[in-house]
N, CA, C and O atoms as a GROMACS GRO file, in nm:
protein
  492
    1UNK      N    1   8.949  12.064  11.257
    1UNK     CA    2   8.872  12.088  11.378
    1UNK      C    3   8.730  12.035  11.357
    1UNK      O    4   8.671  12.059  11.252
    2UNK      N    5   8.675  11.964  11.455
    2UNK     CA    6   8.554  11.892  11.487
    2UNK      C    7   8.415  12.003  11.583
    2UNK      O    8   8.404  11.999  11.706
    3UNK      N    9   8.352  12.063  11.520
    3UNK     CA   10   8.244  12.149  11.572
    3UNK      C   11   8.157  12.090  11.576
    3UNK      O   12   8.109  12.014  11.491
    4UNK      N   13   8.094  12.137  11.763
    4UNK     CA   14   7.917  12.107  11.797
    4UNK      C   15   7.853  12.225  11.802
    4UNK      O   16   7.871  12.297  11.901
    5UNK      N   17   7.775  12.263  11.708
    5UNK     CA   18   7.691  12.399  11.786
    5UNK      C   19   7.596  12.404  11.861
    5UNK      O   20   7.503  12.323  11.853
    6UNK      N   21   7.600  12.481  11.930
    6UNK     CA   22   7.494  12.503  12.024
    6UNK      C   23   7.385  12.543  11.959
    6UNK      O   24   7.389  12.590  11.845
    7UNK      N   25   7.272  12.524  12.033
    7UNK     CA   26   7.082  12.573  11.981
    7UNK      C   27   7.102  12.697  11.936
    7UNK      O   28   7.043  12.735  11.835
    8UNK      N   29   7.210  12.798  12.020
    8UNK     CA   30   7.118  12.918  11.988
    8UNK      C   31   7.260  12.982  11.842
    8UNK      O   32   7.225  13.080  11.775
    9UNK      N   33   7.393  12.923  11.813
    9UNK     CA   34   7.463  12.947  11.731
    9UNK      C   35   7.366  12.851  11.622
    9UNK      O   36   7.367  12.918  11.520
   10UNK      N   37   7.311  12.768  11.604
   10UNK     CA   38   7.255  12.706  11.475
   10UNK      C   39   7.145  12.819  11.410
   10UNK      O   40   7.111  12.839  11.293
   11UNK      N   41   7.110  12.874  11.520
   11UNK     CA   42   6.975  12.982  11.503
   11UNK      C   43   7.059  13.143  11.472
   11UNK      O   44   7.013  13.249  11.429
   12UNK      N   45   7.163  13.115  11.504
   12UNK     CA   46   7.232  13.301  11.451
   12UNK      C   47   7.274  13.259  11.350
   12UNK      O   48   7.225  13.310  11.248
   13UNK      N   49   7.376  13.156  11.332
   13UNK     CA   50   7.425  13.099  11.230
   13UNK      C   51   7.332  13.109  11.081
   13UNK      O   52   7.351  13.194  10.995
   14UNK      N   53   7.237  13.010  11.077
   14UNK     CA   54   7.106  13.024  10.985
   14UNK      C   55   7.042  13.172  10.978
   14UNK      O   56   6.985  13.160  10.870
   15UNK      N   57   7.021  13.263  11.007
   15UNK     CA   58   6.980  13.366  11.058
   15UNK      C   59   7.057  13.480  11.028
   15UNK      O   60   7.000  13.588  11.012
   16UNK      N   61   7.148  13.473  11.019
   16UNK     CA   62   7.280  13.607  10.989
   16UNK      C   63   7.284  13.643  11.112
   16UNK      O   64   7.303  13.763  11.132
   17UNK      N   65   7.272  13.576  11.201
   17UNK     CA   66   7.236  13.650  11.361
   17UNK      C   67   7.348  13.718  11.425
   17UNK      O   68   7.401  13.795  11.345
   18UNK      N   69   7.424  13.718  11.582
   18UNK     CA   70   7.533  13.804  11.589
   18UNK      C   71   7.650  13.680  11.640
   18UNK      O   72   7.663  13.661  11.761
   19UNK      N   73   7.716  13.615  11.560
   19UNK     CA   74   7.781  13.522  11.568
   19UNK      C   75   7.928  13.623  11.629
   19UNK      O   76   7.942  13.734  11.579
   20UNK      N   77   8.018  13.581  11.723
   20UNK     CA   78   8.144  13.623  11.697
   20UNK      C   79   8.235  13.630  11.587
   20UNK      O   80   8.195  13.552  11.501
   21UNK      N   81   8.357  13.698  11.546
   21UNK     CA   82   8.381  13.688  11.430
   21UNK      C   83   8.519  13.555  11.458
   21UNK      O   84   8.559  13.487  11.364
   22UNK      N   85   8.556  13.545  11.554
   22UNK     CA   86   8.604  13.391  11.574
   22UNK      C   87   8.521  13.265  11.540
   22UNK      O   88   8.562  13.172  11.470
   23UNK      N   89   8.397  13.274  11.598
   23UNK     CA   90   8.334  13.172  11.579
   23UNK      C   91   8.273  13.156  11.433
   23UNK      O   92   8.240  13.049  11.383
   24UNK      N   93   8.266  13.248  11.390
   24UNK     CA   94   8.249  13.293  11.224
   24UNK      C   95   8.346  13.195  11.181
   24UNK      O   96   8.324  13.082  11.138
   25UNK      N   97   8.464  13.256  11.200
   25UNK     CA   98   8.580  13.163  11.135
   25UNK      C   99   8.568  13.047  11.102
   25UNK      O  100   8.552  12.988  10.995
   26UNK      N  101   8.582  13.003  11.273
   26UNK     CA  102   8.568  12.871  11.310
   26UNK      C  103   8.505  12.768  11.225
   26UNK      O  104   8.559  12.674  11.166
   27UNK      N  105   8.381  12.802  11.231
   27UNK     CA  106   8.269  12.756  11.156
   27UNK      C  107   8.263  12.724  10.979
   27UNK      O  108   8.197  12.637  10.923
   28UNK      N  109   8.367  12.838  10.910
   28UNK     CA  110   8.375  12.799  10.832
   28UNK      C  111   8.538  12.724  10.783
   28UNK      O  112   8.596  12.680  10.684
   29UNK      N  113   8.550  12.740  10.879
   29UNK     CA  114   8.730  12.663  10.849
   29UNK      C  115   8.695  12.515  10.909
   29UNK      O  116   8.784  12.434  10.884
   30UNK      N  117   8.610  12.473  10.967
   30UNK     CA  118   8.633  12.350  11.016
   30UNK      C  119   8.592  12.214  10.946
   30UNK      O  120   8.485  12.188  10.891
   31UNK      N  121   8.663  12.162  10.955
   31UNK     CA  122   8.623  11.993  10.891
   31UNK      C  123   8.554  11.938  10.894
   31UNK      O  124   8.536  11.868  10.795
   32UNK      N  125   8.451  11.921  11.022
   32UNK     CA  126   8.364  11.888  11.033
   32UNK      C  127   8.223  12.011  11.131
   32UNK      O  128   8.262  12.094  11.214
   33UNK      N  129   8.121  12.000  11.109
   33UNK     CA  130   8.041  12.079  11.176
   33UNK      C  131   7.929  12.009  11.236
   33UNK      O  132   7.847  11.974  11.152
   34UNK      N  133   7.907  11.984  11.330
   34UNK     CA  134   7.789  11.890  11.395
   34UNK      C  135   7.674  11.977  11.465
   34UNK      O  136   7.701  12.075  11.535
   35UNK      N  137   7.554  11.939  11.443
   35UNK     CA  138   7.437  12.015  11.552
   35UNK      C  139   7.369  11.857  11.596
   35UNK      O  140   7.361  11.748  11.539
   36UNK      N  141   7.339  11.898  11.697
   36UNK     CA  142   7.282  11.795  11.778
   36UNK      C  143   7.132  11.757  11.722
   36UNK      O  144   7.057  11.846  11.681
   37UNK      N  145   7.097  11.626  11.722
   37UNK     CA  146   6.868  11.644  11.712
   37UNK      C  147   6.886  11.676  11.837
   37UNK      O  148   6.768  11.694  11.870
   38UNK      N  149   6.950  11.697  11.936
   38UNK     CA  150   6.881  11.738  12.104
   38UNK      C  151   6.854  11.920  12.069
   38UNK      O  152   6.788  11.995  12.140
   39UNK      N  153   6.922  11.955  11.945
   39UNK     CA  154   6.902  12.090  11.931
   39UNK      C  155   6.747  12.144  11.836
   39UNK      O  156   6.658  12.225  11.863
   40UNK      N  157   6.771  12.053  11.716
   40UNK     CA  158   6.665  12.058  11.638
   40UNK      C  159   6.510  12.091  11.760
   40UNK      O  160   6.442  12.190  11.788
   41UNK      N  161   6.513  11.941  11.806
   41UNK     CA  162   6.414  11.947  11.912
   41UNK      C  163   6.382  12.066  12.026
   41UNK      O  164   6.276  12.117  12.060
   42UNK      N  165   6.518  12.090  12.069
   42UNK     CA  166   6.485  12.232  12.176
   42UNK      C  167   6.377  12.319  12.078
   42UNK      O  168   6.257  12.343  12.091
   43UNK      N  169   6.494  12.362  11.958
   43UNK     CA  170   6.407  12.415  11.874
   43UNK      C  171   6.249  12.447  11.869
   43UNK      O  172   6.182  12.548  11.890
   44UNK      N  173   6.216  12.302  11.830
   44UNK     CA  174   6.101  12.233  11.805
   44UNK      C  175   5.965  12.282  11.898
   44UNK      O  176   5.851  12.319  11.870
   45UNK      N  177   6.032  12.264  12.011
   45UNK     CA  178   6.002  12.293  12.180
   45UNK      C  179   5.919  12.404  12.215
   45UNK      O  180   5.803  12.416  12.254
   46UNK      N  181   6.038  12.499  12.182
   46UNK     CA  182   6.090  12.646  12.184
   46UNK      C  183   5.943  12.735  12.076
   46UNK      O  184   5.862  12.816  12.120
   47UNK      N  185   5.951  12.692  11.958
   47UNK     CA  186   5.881  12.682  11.829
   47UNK      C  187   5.716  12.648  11.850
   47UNK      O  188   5.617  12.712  11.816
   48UNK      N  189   5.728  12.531  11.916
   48UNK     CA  190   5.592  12.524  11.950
   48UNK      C  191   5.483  12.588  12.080
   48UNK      O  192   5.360  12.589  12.077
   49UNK      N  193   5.577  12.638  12.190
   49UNK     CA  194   5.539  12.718  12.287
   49UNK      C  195   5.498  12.881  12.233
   49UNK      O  196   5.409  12.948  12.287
   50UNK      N  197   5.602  12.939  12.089
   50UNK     CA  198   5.625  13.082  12.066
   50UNK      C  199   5.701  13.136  12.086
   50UNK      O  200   5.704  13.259  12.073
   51UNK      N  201   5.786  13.073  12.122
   51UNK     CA  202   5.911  13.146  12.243
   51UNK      C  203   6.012  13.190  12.086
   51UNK      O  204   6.091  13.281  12.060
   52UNK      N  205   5.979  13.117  12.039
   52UNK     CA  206   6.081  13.147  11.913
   52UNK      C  207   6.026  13.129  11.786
   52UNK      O  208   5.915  13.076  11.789
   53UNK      N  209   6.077  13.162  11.656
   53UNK     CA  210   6.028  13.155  11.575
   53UNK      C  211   6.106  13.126  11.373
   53UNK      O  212   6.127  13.216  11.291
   54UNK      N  213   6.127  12.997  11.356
   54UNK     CA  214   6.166  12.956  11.236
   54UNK      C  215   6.134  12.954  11.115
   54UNK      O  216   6.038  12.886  11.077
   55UNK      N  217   6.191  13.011  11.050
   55UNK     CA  218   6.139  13.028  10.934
   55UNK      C  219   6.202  12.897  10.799
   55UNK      O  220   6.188  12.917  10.678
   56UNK      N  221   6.264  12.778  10.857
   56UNK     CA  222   6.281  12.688  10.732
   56UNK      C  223   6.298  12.552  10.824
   56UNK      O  224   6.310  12.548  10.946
   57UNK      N  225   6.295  12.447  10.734
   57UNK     CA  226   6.301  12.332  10.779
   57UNK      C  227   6.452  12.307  10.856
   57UNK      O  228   6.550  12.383  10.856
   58UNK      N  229   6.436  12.176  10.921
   58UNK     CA  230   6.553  12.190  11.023
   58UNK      C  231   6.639  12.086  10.882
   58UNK      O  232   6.754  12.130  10.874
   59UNK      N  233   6.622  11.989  10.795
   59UNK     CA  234   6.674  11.910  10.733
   59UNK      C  235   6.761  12.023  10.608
   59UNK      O  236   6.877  12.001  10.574
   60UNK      N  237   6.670  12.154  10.549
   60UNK     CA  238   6.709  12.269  10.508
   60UNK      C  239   6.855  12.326  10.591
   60UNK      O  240   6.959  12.339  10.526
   61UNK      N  241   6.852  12.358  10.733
   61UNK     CA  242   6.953  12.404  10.772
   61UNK      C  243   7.066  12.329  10.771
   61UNK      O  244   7.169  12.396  10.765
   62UNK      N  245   7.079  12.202  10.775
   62UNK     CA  246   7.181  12.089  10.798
   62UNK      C  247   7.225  12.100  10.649
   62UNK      O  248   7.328  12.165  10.628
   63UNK      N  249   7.155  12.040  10.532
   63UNK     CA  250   7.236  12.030  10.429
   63UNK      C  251   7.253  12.159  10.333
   63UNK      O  252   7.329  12.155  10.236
   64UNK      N  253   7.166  12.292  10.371
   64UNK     CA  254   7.228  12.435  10.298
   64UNK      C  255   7.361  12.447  10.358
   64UNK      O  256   7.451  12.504  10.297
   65UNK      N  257   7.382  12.389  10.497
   65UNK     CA  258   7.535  12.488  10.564
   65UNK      C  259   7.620  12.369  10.529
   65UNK      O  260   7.736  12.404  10.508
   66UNK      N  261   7.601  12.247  10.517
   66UNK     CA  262   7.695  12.151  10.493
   66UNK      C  263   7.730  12.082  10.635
   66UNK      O  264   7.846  12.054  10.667
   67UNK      N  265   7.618  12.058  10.715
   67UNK     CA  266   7.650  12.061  10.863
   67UNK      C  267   7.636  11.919  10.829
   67UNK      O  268   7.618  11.872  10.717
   68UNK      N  269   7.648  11.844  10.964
   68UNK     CA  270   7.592  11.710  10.979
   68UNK      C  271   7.540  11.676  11.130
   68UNK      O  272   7.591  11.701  11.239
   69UNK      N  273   7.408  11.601  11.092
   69UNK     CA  274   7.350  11.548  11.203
   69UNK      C  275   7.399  11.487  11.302
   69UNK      O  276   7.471  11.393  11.269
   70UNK      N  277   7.382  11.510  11.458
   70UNK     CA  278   7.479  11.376  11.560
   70UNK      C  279   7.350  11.355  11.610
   70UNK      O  280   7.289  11.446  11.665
   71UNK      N  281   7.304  11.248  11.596
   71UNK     CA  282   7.196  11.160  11.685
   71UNK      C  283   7.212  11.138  11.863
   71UNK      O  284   7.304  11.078  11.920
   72UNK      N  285   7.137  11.181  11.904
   72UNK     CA  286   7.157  11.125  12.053
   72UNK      C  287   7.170  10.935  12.072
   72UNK      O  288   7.088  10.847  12.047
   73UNK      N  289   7.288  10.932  12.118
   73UNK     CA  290   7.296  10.807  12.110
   73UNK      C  291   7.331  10.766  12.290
   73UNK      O  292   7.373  10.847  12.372
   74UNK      N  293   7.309  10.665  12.309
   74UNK     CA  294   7.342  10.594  12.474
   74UNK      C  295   7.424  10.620  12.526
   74UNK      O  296   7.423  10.642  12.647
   75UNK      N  297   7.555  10.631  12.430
   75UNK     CA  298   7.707  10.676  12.503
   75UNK      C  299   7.679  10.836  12.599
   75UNK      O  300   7.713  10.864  12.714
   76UNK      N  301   7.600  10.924  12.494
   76UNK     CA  302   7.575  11.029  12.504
   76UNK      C  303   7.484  11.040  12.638
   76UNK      O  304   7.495  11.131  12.720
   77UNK      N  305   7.394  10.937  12.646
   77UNK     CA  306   7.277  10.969  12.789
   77UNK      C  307   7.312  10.894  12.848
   77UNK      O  308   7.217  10.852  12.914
   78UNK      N  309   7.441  10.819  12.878
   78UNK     CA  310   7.486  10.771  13.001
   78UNK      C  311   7.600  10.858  13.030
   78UNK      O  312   7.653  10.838  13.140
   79UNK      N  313   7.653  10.958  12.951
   79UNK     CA  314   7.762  11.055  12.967
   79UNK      C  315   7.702  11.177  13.084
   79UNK      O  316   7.767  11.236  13.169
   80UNK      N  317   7.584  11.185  13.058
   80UNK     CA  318   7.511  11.255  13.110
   80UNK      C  319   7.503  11.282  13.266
   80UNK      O  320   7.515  11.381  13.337
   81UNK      N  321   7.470  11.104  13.291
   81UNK     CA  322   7.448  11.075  13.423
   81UNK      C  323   7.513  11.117  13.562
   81UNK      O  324   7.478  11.124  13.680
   82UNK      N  325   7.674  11.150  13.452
   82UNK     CA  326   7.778  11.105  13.521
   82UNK      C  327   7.825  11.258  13.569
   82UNK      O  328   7.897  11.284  13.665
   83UNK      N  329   7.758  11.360  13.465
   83UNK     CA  330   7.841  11.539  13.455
   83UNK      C  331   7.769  11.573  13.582
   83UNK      O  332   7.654  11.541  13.611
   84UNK      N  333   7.876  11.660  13.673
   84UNK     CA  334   7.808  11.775  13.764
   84UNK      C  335   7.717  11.838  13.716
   84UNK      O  336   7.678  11.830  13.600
   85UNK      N  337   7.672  11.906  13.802
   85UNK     CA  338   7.551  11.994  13.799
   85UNK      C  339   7.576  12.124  13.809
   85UNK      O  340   7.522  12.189  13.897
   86UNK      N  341   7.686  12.196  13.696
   86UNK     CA  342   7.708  12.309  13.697
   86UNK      C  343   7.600  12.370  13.586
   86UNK      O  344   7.609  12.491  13.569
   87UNK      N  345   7.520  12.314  13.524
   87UNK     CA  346   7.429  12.391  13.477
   87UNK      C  347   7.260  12.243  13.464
   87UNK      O  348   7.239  12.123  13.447
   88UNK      N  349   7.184  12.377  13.489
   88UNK     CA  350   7.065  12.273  13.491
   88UNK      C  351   6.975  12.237  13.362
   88UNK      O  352   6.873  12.169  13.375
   89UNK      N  353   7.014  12.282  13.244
   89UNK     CA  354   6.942  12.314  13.118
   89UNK      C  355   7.004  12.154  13.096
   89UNK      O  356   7.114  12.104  13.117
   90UNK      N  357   6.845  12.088  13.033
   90UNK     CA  358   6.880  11.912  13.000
   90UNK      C  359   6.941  11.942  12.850
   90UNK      O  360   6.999  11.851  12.790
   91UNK      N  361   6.929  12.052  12.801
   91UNK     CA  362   6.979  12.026  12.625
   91UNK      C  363   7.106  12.087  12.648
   91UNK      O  364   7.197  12.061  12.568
   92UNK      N  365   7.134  12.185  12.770
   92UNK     CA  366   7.309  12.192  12.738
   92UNK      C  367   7.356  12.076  12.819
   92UNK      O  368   7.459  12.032  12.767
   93UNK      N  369   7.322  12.007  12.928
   93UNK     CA  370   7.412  11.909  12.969
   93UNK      C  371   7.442  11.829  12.834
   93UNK      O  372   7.560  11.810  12.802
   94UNK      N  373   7.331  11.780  12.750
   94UNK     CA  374   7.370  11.656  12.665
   94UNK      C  375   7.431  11.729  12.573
   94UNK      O  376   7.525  11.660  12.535
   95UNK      N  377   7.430  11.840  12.509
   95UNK     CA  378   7.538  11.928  12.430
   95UNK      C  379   7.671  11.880  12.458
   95UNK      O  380   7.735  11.813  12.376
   96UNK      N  381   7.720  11.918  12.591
   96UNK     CA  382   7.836  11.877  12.667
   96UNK      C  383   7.864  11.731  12.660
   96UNK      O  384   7.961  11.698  12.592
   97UNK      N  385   7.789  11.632  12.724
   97UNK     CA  386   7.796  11.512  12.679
   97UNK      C  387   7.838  11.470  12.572
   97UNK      O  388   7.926  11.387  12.549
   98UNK      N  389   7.746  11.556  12.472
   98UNK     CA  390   7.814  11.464  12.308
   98UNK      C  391   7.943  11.540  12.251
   98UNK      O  392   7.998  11.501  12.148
   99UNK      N  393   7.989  11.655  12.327
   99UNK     CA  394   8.082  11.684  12.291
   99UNK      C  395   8.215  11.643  12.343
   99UNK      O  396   8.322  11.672  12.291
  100UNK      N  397   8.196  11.565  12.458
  100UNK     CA  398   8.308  11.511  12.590
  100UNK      C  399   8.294  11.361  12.486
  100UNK      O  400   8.383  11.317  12.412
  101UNK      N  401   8.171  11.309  12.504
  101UNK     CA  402   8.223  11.174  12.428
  101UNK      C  403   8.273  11.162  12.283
  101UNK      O  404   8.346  11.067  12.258
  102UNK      N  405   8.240  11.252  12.183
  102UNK     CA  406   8.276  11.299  12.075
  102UNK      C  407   8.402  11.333  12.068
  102UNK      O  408   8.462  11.311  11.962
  103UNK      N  409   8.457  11.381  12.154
  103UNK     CA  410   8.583  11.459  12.142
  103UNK      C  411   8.575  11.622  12.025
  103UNK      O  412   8.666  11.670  11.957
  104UNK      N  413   8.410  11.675  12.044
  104UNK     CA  414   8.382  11.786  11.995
  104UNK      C  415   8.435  11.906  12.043
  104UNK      O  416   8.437  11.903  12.166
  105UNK      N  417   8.487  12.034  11.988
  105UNK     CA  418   8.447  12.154  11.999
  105UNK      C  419   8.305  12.261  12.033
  105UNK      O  420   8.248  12.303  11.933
  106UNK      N  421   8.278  12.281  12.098
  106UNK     CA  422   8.131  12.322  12.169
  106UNK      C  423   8.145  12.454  12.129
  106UNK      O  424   8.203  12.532  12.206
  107UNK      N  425   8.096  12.498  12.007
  107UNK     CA  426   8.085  12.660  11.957
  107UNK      C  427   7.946  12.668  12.057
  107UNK      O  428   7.851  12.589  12.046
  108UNK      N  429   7.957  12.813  12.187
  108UNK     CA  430   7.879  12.881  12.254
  108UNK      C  431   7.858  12.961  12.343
  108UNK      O  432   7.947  12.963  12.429
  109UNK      N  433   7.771  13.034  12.359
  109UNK     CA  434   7.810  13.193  12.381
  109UNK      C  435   7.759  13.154  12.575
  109UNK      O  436   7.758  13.239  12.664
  110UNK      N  437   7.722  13.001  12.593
  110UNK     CA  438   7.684  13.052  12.732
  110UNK      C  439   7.817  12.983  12.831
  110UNK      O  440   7.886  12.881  12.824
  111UNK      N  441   7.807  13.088  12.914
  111UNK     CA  442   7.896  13.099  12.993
  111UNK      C  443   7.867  12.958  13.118
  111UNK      O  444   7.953  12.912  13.194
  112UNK      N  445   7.792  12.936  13.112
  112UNK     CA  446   7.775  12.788  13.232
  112UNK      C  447   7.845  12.671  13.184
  112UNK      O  448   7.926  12.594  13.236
  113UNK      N  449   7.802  12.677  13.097
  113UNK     CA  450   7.949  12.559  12.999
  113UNK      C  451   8.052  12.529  13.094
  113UNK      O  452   8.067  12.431  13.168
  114UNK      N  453   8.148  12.674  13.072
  114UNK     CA  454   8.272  12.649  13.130
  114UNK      C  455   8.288  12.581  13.217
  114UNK      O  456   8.401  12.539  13.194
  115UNK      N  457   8.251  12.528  13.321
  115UNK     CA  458   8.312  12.474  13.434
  115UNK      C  459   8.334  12.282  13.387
  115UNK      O  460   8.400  12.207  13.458
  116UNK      N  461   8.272  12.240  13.272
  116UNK     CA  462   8.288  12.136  13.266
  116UNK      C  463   8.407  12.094  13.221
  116UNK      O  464   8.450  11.983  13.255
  117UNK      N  465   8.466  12.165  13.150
  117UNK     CA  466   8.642  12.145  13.069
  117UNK      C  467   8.644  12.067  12.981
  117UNK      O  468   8.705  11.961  12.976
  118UNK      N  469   8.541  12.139  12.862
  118UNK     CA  470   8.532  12.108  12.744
  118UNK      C  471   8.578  12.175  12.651
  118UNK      O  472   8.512  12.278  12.636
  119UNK      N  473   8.713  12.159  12.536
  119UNK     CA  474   8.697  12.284  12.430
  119UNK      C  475   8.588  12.352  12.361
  119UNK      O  476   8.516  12.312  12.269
  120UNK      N  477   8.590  12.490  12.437
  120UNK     CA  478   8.488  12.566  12.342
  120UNK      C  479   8.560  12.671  12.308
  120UNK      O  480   8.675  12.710  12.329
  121UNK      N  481   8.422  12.725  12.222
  121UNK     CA  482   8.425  12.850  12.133
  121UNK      C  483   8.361  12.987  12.160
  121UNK      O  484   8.241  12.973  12.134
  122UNK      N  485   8.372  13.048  12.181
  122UNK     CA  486   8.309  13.146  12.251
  122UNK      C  487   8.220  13.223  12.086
  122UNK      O  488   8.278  13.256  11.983
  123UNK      N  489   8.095  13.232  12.109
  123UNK     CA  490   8.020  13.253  11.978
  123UNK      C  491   8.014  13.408  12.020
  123UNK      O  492   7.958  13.489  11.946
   0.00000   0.00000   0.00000
């Protein structure tokens, strides 16, 4: 199995935070594990307003969990163009995006997701 996590599972995940115990699983049974830089950056965002607050490097979280980086790439922001507008957040549409063109798993706990008909994970 091929995993994307979402912003706020990279942040429970790292964190001991309140992950499901499926998505627990998941996470560690899978073959591959991907976080987006569209996430790092929310992060970043998020981090620099106050809204949130990190305590380690984002290059730290990727290679302590054994994750790997997916770059926003063109396929990904022309995938974009194309998704309804069932949710208005620009970092979950391209979440979705790189997970539709990826052929990813979308580990995440928000419920607006669903309507696009992407495999997810309920965190």
């Amino acid at each position: 199995m091929r995993l994307l996590l979402d912003t706020h599972v990279v942040i429970w995940w790292d964190q001991g935070g309140r992950l499901s115990a499926t998505a627990a699983r998941a996470i560690q049974a899978a073959d591959e594990v991907f976080v987006s830089a569209a996430s790092f950056w929310e992060i970043a965002i998020k981090t620099s307003l106050g809204r949130i607050r990190t305590e380690r490097a984002f290059e730290a979280v990727l290679t302590e969990n054994g994750f790997i980086e997916l770059p926003v790439l063109v396929r990904h922001v022309g995938r974009v163009a194309s998704l309804p507008w069932h949710h208005r957040d620009p970092f979950d549409r391209l979440l979705v995006a790189q997970a539709a063109s990826d052929r990813l798993t979308l580990v995440t706990r928000d419920r607006a997701i669903s309507p696009y008909r992407i495999p997810t994970i309920s965190a």
